[in-house]
C-alpha positions in Angstrom: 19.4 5.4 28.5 15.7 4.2 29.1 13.9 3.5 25.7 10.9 5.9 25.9 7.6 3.9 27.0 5.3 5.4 24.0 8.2 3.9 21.3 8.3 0.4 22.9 4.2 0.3 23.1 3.9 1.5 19.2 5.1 -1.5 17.7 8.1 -0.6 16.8 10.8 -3.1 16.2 13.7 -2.4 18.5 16.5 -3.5 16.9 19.6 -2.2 19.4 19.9 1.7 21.4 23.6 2.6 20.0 25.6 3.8 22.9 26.3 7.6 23.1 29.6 8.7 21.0 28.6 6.0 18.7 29.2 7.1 15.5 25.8 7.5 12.5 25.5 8.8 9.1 22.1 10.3 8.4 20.5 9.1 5.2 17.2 10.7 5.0 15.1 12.5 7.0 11.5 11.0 7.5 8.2 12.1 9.0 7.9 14.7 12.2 6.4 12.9 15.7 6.0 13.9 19.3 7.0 11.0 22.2 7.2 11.9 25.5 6.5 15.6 24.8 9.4 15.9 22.7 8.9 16.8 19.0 11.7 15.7 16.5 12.1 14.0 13.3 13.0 10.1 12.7 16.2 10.1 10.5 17.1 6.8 8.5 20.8 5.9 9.3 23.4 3.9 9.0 25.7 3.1 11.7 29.2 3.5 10.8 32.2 2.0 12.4 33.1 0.9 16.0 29.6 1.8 17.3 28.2 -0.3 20.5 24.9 -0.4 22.1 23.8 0.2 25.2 24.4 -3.3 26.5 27.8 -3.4 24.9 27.9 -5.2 22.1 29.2 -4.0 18.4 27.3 -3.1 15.8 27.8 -4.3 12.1 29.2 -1.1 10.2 26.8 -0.8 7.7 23.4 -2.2 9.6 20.9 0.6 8.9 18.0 1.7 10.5 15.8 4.6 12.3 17.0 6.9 14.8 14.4 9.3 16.7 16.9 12.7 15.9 16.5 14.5 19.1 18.9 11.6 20.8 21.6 12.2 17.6 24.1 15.3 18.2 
């Protein structure tokens, strides 16, 4: 999955893109946004178990962070 070009430019902190099938427990729900003419919500989460980014490396269960929610299922 490509990391959306407005996300990388906004100075967001990247911290890993979780591989699909990985496995997140949503938090909260934060504020509304459009990026690359799609409109969804950023969620705070934390990863659970087993997950792996893109790359393939594993995630720390229990590392939390924000997820844009129209890449969650």
């Amino acid at each position: 999955m490509q990391i959306p070009a407005a996300l990388t430019a906004s100075g967001t902190n990247l911290v890993c893109a979780l591989q699909s099938g990985s496995k997140v427990k949503i938090l909260k729900l934060s504020h509304k946004q459009s990026i690359d003419s799609l409109n969804s919500f950023w969620v705070y989460v934390e990863i659970m178990e087993n997950a792996v980014t893109t790359d393939g490396k594993k995630v720390q269960k229990g590392t939390n962070g924000y997820c844009f929610s129209v890449y969650l299922e």
